[in-house]
C-alpha positions as CSV (number, residue, x, y, z in Angstrom):
1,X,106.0,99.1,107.4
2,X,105.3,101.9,109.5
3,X,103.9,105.3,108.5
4,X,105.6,108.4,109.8
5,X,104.0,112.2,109.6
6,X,106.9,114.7,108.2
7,X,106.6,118.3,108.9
8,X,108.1,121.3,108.4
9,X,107.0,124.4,110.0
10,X,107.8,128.5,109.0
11,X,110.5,130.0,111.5
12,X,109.2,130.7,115.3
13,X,110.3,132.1,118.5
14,X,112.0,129.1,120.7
15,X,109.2,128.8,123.3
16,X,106.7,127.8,120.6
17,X,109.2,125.6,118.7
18,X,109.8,123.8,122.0
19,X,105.8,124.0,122.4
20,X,104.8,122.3,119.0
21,X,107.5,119.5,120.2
22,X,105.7,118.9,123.7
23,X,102.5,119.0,122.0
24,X,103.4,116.3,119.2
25,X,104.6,114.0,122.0
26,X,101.7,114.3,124.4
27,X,99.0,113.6,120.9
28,X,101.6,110.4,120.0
29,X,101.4,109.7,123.5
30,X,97.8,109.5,123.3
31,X,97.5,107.9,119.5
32,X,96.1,110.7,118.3
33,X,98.5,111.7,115.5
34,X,101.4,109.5,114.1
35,X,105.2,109.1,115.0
36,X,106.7,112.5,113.3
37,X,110.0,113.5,112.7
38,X,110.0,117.9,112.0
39,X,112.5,120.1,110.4
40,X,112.5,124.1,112.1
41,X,113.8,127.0,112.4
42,X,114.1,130.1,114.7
43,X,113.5,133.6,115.0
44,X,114.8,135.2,116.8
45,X,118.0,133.5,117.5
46,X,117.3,131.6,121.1
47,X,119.7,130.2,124.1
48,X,117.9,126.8,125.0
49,X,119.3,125.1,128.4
50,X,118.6,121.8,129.1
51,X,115.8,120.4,130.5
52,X,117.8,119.8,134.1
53,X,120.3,122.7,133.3
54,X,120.6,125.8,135.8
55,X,119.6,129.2,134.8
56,X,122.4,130.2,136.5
57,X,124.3,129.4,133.4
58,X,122.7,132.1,131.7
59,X,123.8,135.8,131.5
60,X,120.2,137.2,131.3
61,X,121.7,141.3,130.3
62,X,123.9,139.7,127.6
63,X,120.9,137.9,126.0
64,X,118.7,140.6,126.3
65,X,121.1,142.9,124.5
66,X,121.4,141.2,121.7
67,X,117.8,140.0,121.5
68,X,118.7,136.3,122.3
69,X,115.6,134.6,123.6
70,X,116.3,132.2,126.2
71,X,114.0,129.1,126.6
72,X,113.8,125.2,128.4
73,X,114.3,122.3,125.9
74,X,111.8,119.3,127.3
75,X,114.6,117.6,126.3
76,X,118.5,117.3,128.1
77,X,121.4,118.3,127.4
78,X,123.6,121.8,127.6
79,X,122.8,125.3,126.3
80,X,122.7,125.7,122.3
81,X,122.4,129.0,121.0
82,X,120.0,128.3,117.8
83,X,121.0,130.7,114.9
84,X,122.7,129.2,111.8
85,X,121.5,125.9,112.2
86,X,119.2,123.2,111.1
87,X,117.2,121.9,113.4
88,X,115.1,118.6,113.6
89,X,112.9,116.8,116.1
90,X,111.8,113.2,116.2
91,X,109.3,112.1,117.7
92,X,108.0,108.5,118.1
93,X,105.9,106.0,120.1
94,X,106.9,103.1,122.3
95,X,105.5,100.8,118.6
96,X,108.0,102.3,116.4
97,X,111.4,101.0,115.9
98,X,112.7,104.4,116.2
99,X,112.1,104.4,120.0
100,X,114.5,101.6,120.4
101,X,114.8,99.4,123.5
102,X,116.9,102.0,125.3
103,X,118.5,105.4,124.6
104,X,121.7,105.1,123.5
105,X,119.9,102.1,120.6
106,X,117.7,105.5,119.1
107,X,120.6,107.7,119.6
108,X,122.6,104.6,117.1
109,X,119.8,104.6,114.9
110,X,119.6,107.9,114.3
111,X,122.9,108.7,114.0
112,X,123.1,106.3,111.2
113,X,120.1,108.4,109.7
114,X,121.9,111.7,110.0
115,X,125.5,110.0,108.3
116,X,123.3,109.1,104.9
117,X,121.5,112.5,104.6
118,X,124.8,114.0,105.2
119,X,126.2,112.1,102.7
120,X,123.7,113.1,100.1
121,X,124.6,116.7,100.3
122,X,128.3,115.8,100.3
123,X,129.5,115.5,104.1
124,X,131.3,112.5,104.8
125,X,130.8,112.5,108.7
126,X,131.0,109.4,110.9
127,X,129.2,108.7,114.4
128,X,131.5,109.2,117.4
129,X,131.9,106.6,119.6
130,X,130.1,105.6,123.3
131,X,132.0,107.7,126.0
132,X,133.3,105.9,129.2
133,X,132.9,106.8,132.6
134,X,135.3,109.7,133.0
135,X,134.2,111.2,129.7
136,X,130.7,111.5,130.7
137,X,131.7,113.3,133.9
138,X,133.9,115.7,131.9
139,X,131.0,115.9,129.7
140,X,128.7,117.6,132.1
141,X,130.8,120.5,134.1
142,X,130.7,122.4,130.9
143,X,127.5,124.1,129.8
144,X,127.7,124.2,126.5
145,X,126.0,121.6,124.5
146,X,128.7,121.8,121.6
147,X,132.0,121.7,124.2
148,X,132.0,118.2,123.9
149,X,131.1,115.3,121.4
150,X,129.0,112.5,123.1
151,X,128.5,108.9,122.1
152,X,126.3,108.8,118.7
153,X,126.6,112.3,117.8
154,X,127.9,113.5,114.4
155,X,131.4,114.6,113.9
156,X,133.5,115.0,110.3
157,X,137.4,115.2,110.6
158,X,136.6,114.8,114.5
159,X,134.7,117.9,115.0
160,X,131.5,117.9,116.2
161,X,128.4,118.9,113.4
162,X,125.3,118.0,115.4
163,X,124.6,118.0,119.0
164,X,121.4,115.4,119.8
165,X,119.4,115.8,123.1
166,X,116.5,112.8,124.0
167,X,114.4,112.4,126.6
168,X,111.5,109.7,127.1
169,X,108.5,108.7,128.9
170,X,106.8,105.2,128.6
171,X,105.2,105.6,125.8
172,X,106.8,108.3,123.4
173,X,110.0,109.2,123.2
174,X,111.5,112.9,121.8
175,X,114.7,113.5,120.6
176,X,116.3,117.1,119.2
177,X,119.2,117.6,116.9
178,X,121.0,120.9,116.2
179,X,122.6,120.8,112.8
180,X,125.2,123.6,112.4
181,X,125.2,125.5,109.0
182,X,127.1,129.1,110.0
183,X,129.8,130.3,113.0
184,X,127.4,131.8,114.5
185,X,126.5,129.1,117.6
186,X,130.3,130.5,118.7
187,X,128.7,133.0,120.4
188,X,127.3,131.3,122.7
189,X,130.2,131.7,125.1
190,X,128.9,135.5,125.7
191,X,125.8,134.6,126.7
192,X,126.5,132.3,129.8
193,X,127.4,133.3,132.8
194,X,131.4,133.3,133.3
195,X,134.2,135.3,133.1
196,X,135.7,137.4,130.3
197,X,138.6,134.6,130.3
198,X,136.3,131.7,130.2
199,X,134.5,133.0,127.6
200,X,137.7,133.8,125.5
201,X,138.8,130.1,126.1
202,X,135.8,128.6,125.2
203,X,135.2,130.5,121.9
204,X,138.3,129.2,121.1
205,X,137.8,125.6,122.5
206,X,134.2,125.9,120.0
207,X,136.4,126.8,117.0
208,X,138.6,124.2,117.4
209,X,136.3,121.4,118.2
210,X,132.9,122.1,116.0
211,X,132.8,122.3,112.7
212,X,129.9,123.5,110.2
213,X,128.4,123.0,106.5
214,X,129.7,126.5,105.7
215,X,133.2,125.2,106.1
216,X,132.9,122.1,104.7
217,X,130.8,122.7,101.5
218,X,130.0,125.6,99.4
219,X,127.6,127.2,99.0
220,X,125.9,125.8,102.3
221,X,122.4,123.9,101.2
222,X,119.5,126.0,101.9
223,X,116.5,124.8,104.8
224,X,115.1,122.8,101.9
225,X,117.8,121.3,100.3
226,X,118.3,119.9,103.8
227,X,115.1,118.7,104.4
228,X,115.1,116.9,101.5
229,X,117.9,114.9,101.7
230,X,117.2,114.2,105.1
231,X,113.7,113.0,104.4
232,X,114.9,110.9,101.4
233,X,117.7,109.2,103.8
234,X,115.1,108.6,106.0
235,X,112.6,106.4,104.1
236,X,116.2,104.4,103.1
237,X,118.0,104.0,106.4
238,X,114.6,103.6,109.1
239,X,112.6,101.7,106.3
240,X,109.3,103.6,106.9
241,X,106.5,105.4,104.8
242,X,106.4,108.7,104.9
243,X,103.1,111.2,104.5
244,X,103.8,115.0,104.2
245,X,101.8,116.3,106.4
246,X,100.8,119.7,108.2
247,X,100.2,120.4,112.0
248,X,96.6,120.0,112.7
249,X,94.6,123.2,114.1
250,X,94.5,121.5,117.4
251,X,98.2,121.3,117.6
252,X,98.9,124.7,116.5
253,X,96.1,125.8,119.2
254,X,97.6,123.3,122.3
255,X,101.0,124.8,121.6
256,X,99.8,128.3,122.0
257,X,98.9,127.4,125.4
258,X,101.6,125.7,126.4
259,X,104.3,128.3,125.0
260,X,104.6,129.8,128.3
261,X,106.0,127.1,129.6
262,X,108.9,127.3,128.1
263,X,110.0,130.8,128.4
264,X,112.9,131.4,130.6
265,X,112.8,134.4,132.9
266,X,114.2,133.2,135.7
267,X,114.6,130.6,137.5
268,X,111.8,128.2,136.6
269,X,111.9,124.8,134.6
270,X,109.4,123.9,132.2
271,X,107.8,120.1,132.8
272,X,107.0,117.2,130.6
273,X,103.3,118.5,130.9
274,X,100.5,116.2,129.4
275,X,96.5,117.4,129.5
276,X,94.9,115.4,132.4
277,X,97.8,114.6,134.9
């Protein structure tokens, strides 16, 4: 049976959230700590684009306004705006059965995960199904991460609950999920970079296609109420061991340097960086 690390950390600015994520992979990368799936939080509220996605999508004045930070994701995807939400990452080596013989096998995988934790707290939500060709396309001309429900990704009465993003080298794979707890992630639409119109019409496009714990159970589960069902669900659904764990002082130290590397200022994307290469 394998042995995964479980951690949660204390709420963080964006750029270090997606800091502590880099540096997990690159030490699992290099056997140095084991597989680890984290449950986080951030402060302040944060804009994270995809790792391929434009910064033109971004309106830069509108974030800074509302003291939005905006920040690179090492993994794909659209823009989320993180602010009542639960967010995990997992992160696992080419060993584990979590990192799957392809993409789309994790994303099954974990979906199935999600479902039973979900469950616990009283969510009945299902996975939605693979997209086709035409889907996909559609998929990717909006900029939004939660406009549109991909294959494997968590929806209850056909709205969308979690938005998943992977990416994957040889020998580690990352995946982040974006659970949504509060209405908040609807404004999203007035921090990207479109009209007055298009922002109207995708607010109401979000309402009526996402849905979140605060509408569907009451009162919404706190961080570790969450946590913990997730955790349980996950030593039942992915059959593993678990150790509770803390970041090492390494990590925490690695991630302080690489922070900066994720900060969005302009028009700069942050890489899959790993010491050495």
């Amino acid at each position: 049976m394998e042995t995964w690390r479980i951690v949660q950390t204390p709420h963080l600015p964006g750029s270090f959230n997606m800091a502590i994520d880099q540096t997990i992979a690159n030490f699992v990368s290099e056997g140095r700590v084991r597989s680890t799936l984290r449950f986080f939080s951030w402060r302040p509220f944060c804009l994270s684009l995809g790792y391929h996605q434009s910064t033109e999508d971004v309106d830069f004045p509108a974030c800074r306004k509302n003291g939005v930070d905006v920040v690179r994701r090492p993994t794909g995807g659209k823009a989320v705006f993180h602010a009542a939400e639960f967010t995990y990452s997992v992160i696992a080596d080419a060993s584990s059965c979590v990192f799957g013989d392809s993409i789309a096998a994790t994303f099954h995988l974990l979906a199935g995960w999600l479902t039973a934790g979900l469950a616990d707290l009283g969510v009945a939500a299902e996975i939605s199904p693979v997209l086709d060709a035409l889907e996909k396309q559609a998929l990717f001309k909006n900029p939004s991460c939660f406009s549109s429900t991909s294959g494997y990704e968590i929806s209850v009465q056909g709205k969308k609950l979690i938005g998943s993003a992977q990416r994957r080298r040889q020998n580690v794979m990352l995946q982040h999920g974006s659970l949504l707890s509060g209405t908040l992630y609807l404004n999203v639409a007035g921090l990207l970079h479109q009209s007055a119109q298009k922002r109207r019409n995708m607010r109401e496009y979000l309402a009526a296609h996402t849905i979140c714990l605060k509408q569907l159970i009451a009162p919404v589960p706190d961080f570790e109420t969450i946590a913990a069902a997730l955790t349980y669900a996950w030593r039942e659904k992915i059959k593993v061991a678990k150790v509770q764990a803390d970041l090492s002082g390494e990590e925490w130290l690695q991630a302080k340097k690489l922070q900066p590397e994720f900060e969005v200022k302009a028009a700069k994307r942050a890489q899959w960086h790993h010491p050495g290469k």
